[in-house]
Steps between C-alpha positions, in 0.01 A plus 500: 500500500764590788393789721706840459628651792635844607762482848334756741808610775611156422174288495375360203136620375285378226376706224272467212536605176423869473568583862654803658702457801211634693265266399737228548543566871126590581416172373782346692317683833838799491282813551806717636821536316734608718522821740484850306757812669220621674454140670153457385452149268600520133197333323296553208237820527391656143645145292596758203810580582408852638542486866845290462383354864595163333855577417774215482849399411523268234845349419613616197246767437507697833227679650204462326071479603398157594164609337611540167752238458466208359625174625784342325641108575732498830497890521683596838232773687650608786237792780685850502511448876735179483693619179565813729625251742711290289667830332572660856707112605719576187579853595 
């Protein structure tokens, strides 16, 4: 069985069946997922989706909690912070 992986800002990170993108990174040691507008870590809080402290951009689906979404084969997961980033160099 070949291991699944999601790219997190680039990096490849293994997932198990049944993950979310938040479990996926905990287990992978990620706690923080980028920089929220108030500057304080974006990470996961309630893990129901409620908060939305765990929000990221996911290519082809856009913003979207890392809590509640499952993990799907060489899914591009980018932090808010850097897709912020990346967004403001194409202006």
């Amino acid at each position: 069985m070949s291991v699944q992986t999601i790219l997190w800002n680039g990096t490849p990170i293994a997932f198990l069946p049944g993950d979310t993108i938040a479990s996926a990174l905990s287990r992978a040691g990620i706690t923080e997922f980028g920089l929220r507008q108030t500057a304080l870590p974006a990470a996961i809080f309630c893990g129901i989706g409620q908060c939305q402290n765990c929000l990221v951009s996911i290519e082809g689906i856009g913003v979207a909690e890392a809590c509640l979404t499952l993990c799907d084969a060489a899914q591009s997961v980018r932090s808010l912070s850097d897709h912020r980033l990346t967004e403001s160099a194409h202006d």
